[in-house]
PAZAPA-4460 file (N, C-alpha, C; in steps of 0.05 Angstrom, whole numbers, plus 32768, in hexadecimal, padded with zeros to 4 digits):
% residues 277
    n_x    n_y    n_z   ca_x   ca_y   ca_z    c_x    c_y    c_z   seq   type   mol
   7F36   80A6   8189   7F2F   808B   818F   7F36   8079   8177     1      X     A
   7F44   8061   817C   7F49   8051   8169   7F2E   8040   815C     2      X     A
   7F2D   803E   8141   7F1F   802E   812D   7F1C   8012   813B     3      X     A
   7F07   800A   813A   7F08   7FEC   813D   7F06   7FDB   8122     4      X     A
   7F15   7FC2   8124   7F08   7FB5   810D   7EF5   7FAA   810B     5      X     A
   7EDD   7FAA   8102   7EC8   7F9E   8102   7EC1   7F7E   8107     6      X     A
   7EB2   7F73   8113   7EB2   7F5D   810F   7EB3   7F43   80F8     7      X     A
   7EA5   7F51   80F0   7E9F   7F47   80D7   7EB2   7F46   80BF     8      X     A
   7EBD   7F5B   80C2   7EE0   7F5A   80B8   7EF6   7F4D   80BE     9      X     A
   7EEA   7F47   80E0   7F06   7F33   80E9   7F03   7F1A   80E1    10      X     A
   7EE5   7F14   80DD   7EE0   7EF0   80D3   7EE6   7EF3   80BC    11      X     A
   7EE3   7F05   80A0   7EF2   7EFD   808B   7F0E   7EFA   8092    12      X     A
   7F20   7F0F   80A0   7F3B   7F04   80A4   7F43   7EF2   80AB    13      X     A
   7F2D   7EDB   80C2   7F38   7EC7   80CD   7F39   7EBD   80AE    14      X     A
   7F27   7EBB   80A3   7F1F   7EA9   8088   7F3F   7EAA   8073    15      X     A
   7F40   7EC8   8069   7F55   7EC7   8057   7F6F   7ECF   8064    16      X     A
   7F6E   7ED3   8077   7F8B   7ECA   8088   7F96   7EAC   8093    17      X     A
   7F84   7E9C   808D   7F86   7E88   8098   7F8C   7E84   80B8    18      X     A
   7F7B   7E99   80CB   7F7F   7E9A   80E6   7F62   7E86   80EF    19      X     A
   7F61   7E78   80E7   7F57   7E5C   80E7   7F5D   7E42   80F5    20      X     A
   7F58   7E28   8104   7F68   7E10   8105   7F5E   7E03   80F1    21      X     A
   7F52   7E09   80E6   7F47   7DF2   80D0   7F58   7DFF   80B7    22      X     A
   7F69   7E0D   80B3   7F73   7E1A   809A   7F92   7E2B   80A3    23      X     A
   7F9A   7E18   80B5   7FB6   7E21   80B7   7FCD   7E19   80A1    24      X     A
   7FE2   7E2A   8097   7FF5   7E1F   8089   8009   7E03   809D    25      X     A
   800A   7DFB   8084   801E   7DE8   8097   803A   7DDE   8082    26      X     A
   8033   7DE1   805C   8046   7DD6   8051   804A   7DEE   8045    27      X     A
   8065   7DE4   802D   806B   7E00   801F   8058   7E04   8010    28      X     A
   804F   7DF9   7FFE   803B   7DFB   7FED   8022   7E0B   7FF4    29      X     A
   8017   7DFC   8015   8006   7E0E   8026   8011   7E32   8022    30      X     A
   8029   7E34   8031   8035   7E4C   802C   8034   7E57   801E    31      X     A
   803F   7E4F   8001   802F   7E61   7FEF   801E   7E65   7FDF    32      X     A
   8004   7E50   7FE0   7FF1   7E57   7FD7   7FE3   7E75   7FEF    33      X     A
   7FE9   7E70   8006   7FDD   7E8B   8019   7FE3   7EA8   8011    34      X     A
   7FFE   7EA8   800B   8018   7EC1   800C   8000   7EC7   7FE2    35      X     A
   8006   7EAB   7FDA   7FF9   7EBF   7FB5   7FDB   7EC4   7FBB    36      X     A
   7FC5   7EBF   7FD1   7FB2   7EC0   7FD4   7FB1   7EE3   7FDB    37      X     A
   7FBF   7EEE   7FFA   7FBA   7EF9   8000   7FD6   7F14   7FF7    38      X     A
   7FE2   7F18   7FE4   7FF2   7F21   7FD7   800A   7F25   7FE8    39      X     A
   800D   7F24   7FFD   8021   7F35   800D   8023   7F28   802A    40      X     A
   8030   7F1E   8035   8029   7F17   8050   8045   7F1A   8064    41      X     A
   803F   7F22   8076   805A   7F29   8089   8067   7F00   8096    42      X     A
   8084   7F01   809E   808C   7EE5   80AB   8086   7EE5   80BA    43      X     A
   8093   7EE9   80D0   808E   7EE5   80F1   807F   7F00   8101    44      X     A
   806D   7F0A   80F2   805F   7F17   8108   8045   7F10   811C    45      X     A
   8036   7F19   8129   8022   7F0F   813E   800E   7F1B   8138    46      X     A
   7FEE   7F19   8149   7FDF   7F21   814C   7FE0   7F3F   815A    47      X     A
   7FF6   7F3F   8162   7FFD   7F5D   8169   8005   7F7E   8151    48      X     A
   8008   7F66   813B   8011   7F7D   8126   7FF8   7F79   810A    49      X     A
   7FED   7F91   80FA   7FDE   7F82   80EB   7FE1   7F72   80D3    50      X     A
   7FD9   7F6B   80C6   7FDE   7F62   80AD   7FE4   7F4A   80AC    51      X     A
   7FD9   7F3D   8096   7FE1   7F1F   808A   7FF8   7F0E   809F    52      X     A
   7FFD   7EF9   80A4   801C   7EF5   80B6   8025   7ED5   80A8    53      X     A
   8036   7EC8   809D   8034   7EAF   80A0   8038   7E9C   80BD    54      X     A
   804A   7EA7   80D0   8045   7EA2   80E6   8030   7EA3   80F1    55      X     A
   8011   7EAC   80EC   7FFA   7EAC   80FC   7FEC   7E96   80E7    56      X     A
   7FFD   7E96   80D2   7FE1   7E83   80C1   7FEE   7E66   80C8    57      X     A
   8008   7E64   80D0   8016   7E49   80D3   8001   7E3A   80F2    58      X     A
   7FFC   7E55   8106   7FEE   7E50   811A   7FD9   7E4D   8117    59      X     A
   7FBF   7E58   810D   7FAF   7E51   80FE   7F97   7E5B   810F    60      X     A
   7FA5   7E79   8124   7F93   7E85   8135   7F8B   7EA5   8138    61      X     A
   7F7F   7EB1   8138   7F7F   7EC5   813F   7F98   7ED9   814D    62      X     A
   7F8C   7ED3   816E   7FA4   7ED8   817A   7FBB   7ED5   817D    63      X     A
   7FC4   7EBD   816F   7FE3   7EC0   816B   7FF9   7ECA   817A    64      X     A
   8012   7EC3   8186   801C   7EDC   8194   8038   7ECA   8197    65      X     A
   804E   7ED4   818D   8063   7EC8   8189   8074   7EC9   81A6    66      X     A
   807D   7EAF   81AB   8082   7EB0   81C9   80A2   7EBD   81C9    67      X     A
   80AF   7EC9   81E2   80C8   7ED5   81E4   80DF   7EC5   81D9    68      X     A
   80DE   7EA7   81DD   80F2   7E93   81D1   80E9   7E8D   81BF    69      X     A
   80E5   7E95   81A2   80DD   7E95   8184   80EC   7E70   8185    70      X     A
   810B   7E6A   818F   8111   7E50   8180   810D   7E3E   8192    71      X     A
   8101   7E41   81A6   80F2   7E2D   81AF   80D1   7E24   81A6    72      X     A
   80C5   7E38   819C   80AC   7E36   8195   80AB   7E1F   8177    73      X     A
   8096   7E11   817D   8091   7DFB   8161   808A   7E09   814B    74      X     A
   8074   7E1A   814C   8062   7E2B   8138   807E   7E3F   8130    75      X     A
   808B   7E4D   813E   80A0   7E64   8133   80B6   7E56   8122    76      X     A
   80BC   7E3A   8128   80CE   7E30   8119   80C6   7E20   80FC    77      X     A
   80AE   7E18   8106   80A7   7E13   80ED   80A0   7E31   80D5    78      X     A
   8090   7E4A   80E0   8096   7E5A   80D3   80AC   7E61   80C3    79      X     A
   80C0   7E60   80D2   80DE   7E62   80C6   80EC   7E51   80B8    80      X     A
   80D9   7E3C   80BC   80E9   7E21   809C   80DB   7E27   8089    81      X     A
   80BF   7E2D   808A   80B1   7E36   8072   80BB   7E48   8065    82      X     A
   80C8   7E5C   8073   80D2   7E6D   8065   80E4   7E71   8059    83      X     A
   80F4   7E59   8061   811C   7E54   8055   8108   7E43   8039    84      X     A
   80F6   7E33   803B   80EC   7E20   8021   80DD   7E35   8008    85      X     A
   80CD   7E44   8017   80CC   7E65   8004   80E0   7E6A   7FF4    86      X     A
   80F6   7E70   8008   810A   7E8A   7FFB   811E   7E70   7FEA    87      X     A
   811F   7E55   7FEA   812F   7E45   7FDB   811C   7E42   7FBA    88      X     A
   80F6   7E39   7FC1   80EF   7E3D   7FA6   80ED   7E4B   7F96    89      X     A
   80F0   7E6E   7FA4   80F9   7E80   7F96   80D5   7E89   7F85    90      X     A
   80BF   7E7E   7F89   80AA   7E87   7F7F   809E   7EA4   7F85    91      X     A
   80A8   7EA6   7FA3   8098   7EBB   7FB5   80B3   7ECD   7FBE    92      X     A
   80A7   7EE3   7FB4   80C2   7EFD   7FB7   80BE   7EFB   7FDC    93      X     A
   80E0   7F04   7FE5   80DF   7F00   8004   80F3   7F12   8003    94      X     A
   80ED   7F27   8018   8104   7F37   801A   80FE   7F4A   802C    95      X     A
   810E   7F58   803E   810D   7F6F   804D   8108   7F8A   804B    96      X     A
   80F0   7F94   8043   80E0   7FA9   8037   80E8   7FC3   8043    97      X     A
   80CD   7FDC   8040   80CD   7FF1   804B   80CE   7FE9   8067    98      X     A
   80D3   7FFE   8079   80DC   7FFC   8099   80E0   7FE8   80A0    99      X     A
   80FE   7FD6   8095   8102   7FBC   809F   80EB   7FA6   80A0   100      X     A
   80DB   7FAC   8094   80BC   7F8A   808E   80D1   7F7D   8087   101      X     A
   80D2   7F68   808F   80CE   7F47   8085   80B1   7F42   8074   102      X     A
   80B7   7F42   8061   80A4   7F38   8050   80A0   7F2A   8033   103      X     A
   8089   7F11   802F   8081   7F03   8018   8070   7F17   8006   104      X     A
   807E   7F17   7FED   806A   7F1C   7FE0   8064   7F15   7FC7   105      X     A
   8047   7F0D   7FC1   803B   7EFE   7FA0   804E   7EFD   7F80   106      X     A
   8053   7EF2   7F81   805A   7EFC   7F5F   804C   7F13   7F5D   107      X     A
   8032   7F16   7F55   801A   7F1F   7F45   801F   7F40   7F54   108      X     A
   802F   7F42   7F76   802C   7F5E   7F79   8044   7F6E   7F78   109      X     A
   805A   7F54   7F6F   8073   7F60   7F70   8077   7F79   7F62   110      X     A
   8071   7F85   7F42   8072   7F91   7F3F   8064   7FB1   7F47   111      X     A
   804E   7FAF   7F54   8045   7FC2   7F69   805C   7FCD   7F80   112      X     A
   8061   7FBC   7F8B   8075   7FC7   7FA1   8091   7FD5   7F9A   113      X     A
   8094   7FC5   7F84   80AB   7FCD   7F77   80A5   7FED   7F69   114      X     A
   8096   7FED   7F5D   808B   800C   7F57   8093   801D   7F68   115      X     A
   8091   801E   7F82   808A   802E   7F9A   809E   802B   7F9A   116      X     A
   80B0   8010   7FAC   80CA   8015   7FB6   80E4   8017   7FA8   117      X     A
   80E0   8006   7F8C   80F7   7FFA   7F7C   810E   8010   7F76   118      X     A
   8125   8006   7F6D   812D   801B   7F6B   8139   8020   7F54   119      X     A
   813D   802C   7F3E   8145   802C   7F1E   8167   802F   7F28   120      X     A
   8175   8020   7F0E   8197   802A   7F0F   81A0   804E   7F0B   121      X     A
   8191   8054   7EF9   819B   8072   7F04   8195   807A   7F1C   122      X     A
   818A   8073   7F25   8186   8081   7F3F   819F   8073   7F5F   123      X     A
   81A6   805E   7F58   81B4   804A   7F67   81C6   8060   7F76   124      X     A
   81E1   806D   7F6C   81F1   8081   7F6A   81E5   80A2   7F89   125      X     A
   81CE   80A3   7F7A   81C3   80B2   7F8C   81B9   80AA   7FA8   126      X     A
   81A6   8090   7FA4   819F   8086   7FBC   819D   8072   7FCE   127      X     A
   81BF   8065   7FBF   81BC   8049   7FC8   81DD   8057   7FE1   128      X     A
   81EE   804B   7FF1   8201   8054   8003   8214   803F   7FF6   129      X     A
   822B   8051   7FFC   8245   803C   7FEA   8246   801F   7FF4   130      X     A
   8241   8018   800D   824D   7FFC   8015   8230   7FE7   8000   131      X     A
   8218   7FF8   8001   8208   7FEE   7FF1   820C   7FE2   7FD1   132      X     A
   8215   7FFE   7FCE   821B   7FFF   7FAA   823A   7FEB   7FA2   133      X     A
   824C   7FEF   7FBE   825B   7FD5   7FBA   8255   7FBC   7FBD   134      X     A
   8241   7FB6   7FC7   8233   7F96   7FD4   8228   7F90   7FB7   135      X     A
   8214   7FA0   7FA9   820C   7F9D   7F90   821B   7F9C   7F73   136      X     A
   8233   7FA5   7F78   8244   7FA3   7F67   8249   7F80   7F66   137      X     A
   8257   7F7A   7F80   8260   7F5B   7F7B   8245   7F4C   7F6E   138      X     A
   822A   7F51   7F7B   820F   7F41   7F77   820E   7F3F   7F51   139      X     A
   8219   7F5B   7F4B   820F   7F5B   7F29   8229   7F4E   7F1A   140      X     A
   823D   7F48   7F23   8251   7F3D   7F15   8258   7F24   7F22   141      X     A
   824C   7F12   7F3E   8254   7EFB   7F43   822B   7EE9   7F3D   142      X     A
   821A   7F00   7F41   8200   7EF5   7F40   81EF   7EEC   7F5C   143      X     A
   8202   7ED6   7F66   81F2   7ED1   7F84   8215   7ECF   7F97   144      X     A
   8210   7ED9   7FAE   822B   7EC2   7FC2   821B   7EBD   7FDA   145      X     A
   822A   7EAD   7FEA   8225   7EB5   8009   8232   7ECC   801A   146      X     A
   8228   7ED0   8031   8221   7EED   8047   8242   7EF5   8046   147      X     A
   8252   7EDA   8050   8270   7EE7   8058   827D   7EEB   803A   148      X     A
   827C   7ED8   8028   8286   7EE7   800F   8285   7EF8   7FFF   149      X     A
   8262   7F04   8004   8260   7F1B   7FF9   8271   7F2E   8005   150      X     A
   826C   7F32   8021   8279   7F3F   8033   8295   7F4A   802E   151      X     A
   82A2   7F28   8027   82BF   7F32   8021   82C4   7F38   800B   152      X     A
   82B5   7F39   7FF5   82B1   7F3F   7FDB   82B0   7F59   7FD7   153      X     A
   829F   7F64   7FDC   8297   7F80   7FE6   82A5   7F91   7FEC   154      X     A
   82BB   7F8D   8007   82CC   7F98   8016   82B8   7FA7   802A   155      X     A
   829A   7FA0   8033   828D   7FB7   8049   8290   7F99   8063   156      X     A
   82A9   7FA0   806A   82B5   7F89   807A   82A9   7F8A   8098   157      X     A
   8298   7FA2   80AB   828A   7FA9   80BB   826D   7F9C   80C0   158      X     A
   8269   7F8C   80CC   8248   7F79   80CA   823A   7F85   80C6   159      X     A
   8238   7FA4   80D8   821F   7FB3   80E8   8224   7FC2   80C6   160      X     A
   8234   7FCB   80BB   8232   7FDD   809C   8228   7FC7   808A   161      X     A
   8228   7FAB   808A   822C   7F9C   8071   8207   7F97   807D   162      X     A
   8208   7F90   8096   81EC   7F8C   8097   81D6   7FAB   8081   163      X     A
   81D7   7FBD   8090   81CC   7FD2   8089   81CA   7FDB   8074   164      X     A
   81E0   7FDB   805F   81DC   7FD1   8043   81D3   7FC1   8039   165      X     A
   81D2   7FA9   8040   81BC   7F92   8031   81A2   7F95   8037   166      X     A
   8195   7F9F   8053   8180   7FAB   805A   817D   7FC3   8043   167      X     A
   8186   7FD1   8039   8182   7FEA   8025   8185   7FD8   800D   168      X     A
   8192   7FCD   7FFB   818A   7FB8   7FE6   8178   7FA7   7FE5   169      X     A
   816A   7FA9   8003   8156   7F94   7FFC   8138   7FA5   7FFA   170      X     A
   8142   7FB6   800E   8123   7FD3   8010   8125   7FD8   7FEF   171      X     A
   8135   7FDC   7FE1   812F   7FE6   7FCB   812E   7FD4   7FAD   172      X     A
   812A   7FB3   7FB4   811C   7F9E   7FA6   8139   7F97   7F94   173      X     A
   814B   7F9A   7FA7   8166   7F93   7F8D   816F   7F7B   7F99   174      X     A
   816C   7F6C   7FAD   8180   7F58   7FB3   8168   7F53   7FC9   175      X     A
   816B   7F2F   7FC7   8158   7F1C   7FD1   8160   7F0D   7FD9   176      X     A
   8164   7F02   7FF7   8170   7EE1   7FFD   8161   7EC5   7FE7   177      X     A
   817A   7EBC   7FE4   816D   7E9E   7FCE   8167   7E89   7FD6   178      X     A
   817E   7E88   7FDF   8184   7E6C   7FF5   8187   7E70   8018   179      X     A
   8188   7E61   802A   818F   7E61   803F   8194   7E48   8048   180      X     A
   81B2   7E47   8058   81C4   7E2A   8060   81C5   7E29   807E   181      X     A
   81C9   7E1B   808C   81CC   7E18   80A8   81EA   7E0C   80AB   182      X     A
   81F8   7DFE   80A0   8210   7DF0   80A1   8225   7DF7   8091   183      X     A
   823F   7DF7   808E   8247   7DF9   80A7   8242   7E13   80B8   184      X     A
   823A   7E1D   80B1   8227   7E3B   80C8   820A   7E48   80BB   185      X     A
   8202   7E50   80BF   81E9   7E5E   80B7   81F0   7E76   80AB   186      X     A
   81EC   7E7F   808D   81EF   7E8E   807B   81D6   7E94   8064   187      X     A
   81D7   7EA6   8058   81C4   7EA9   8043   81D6   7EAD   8028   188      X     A
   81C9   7EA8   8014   81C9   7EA8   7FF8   81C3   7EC1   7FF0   189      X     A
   81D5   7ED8   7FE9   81C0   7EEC   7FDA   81C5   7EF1   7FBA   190      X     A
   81AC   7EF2   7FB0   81A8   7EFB   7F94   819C   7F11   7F8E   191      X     A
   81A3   7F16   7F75   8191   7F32   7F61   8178   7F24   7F68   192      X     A
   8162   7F3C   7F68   8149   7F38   7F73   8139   7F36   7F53   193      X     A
   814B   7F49   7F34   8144   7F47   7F26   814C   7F27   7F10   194      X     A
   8158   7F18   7F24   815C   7EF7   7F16   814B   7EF4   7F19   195      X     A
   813D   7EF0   7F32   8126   7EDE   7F3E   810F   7EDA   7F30   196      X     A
   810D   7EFC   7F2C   80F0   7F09   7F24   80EF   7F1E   7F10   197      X     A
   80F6   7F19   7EF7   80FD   7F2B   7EE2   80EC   7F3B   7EDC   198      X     A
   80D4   7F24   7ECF   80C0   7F38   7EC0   80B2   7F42   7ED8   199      X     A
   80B3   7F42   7EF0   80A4   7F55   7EFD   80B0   7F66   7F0B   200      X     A
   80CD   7F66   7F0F   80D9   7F7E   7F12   80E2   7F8E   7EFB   201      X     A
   80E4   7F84   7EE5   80E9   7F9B   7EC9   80C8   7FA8   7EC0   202      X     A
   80B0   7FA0   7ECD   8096   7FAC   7EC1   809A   7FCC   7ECA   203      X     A
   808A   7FD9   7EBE   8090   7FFB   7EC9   806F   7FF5   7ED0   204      X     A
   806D   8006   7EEA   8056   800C   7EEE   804F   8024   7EFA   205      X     A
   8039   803B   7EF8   803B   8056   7F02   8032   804F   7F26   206      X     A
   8042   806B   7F31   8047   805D   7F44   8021   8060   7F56   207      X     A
   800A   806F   7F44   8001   8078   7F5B   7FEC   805B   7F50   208      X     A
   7FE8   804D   7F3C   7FDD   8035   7F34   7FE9   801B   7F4A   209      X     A
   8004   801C   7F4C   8015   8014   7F6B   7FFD   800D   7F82   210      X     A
   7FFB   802D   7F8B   7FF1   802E   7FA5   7FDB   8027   7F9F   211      X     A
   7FC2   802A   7F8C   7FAE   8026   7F8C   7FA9   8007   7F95   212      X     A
   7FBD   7FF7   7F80   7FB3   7FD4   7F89   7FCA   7FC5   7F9B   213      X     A
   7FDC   7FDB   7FA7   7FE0   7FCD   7FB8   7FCB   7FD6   7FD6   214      X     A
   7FB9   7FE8   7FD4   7FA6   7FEF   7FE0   7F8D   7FD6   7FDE   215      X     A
   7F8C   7FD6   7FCA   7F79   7FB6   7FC7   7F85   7FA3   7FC7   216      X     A
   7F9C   7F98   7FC8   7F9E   7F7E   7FD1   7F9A   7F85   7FEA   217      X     A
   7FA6   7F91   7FFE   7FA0   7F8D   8020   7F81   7F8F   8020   218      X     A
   7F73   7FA1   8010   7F52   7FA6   801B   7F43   7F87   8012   219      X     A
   7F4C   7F7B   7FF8   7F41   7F67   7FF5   7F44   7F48   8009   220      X     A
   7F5E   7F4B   8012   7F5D   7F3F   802A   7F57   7F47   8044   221      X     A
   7F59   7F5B   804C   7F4A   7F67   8069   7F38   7F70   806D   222      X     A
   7F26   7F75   8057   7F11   7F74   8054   7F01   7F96   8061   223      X     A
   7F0C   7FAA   8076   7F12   7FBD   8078   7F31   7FC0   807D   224      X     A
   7F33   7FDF   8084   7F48   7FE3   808D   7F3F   7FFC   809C   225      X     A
   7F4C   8008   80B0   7F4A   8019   80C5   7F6B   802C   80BB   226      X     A
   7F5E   804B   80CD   7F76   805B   80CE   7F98   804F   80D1   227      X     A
   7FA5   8051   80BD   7FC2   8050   80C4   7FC7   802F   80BC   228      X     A
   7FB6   801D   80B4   7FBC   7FFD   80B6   7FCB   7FF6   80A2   229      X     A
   7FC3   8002   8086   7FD2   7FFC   8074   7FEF   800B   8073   230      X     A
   7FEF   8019   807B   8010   8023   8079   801F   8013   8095   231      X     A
   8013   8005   80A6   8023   8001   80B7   802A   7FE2   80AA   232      X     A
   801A   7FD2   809B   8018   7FB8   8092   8030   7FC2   807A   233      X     A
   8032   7FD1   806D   8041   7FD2   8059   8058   7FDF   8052   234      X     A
   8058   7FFF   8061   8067   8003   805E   8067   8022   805A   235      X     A
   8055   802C   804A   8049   8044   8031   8044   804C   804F   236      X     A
   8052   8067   8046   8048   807C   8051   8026   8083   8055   237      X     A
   801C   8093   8070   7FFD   8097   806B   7FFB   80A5   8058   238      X     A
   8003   80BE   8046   7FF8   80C5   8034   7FF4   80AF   801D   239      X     A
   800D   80A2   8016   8008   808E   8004   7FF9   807A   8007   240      X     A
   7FF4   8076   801C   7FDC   805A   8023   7FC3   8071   801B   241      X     A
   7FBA   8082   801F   7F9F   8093   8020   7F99   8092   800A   242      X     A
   7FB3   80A1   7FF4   7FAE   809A   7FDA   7FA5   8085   7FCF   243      X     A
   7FB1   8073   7FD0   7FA6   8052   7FCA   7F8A   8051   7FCF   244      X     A
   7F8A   804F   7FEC   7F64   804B   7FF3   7F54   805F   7FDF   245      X     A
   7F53   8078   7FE2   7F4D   8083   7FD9   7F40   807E   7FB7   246      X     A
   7F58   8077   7FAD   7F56   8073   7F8E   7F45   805B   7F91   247      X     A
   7F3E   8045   7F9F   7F2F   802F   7FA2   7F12   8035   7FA8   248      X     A
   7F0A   8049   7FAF   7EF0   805B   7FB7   7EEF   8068   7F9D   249      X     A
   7EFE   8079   7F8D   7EF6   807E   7F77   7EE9   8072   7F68   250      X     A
   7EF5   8058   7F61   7EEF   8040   7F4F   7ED4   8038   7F57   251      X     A
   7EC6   8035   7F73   7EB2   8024   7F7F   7EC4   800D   7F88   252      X     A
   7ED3   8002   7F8E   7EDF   7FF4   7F99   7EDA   7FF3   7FB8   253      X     A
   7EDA   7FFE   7FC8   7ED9   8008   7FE0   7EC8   8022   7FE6   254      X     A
   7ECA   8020   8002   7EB1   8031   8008   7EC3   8041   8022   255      X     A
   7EB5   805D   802B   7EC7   8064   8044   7EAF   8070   805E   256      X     A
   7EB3   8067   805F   7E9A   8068   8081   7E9F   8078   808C   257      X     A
   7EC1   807F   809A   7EC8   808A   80AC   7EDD   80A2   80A6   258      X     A
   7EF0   80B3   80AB   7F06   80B5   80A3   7F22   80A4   80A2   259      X     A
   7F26   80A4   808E   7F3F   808F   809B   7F37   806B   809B   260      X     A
   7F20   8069   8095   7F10   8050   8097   7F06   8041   8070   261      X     A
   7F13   802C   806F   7F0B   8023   8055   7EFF   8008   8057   262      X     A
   7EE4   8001   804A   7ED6   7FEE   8041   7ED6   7FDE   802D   263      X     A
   7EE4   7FC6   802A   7ED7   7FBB   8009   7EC0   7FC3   8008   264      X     A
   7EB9   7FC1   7FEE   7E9F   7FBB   7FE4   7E97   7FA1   7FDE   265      X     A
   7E8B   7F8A   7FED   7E9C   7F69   7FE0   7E8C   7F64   7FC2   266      X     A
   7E9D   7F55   7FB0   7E8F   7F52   7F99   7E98   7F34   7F92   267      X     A
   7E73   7F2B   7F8C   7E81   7F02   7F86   7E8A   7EFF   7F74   268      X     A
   7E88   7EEA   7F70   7E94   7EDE   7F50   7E93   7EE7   7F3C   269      X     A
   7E7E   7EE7   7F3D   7E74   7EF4   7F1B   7E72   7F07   7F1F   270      X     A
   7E76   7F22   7F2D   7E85   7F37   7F34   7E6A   7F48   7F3D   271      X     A
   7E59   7F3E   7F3C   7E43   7F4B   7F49   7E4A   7F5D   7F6E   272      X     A
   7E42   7F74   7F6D   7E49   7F78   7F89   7E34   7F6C   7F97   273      X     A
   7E40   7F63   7FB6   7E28   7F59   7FCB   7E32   7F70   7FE2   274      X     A
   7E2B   7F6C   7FFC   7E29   7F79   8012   7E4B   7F81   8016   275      X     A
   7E4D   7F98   8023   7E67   7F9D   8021   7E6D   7F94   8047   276      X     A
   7E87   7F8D   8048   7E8B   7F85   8069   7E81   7F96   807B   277      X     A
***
């Protein structure tokens, strides 16, 4: 039988999800003060998938539910300008994660994820695929281009290969869209992910300190979590999500009710604990 989320868990999420009408995003600034609030937030997903969404906070509802014609919808398009004004100020890391996510994430957690996924230059050779390791060659000696120049730069002259390589440069925190143009066609900008964001992709961090707070950022915004949520919101494998929770129960951080089931512990300001959700 599936976990429910508690009630009382879902009203903090309306709260720090901004699944609210009184606290919908609507500017960039909105945008990312939400995305550095709640460390991590997915673009266009719905009330159908879990986790943070800026498309549900642009809506400013619960249920949410992205209609079949995404460019006819008001709310989906404005989602998607927010997100070209994101990826141009370059504050908020944006890029195509573990299992293909679309995802924002904090300054403050960049180097967590990166722990987990990033990937060091010795290792490139071993586990990056040549059309990859050629796409990244032009990136470290031209810095940024657009989609078709890299392309032809490159020589991985095949869409469906050039796509799937930049999907693998991006899973592994090396290359970030910068810019994005609509005229004369619609293209992206790609850059080293380590221009953008230096000191937080050069920090070393161990990886199981990683899982632990990227385990508390989602718990501190969802206030629980149920079997399987965090790895499907992020990415981490279930053992590696378990780990995480886990190490957050060590601490007193969280509490575990159920199997598979994690509780903040809530603590105010002055760090006193009160009632846990």
């Amino acid at each position: 039988m599936r976990t429910q989320i508690s009630a009382e868990a879902e009203e903090y999420r309306d709260e720090r999800w901004q699944r609210e009408a009184t606290r919908q995003v609507d500017t960039t600034l909105d945008a990312e003060r939400f995305i550095d609030r709640v460390g991590f937030a997915a673009c266009l997903t719905d009330a159908r998938r879990p986790g943070p969404s800026l498309y549900v906070a642009v809506c400013g509802r619960r249920d949410a539910i992205l209609p079949r014609h995404v460019q006819k919808d008001p709310e989906a398009s404005h989602t998607w300008l927010l997100k070209d004004d994101l990826v141009r100020r370059g504050k908020i890391y944006y890029g195509k994660l573990a299992g293909a996510r679309t995802m924002f994430i904090a300054p403050r957690m960049i180097r967590y994820f990166h722990a987990v996924w990033g990937l060091r230059r010795a290792e490139e050779p071993r586990r990056l695929s040549r059309p990859a390791r050629a796409i990244l060659r032009v990136l470290r000696r031209e810095w940024e281009m657009a989609t078709s120049d890299l392309r032809d730069d490159s020589g991985v002259k095949d869409r469906a290969t050039f796509t799937r390589a930049l999907d693998e440069l991006q899973a592994a925190m090396l290359v970030v869209p910068s810019e994005v143009y609509y005229q004369p066609k619609f293209t992206y900008i790609w850059t080293l992910a380590v221009g953008r964001f230096p000191d937080e992709l050069r920090r070393r961090i161990r990886r199981d300190v990683a899982l632990r707070e990227i385990a508390r950022c989602f718990l501190s915004s969802a206030g629980m979590t149920v079997p399987g949520e965090l790895a499907r919101v992020t990415g981490l494998s279930r053992p590696d999500a378990g780990l995480g929770n886990r190490a957050l129960v060590a601490e007193g951080y969280a509490t575990t009710p159920a199997r598979g089931v994690y509780v903040m512990a809530a603590t105010d300001r002055e760090g006193d604990k009160t009632s846990a959700i």
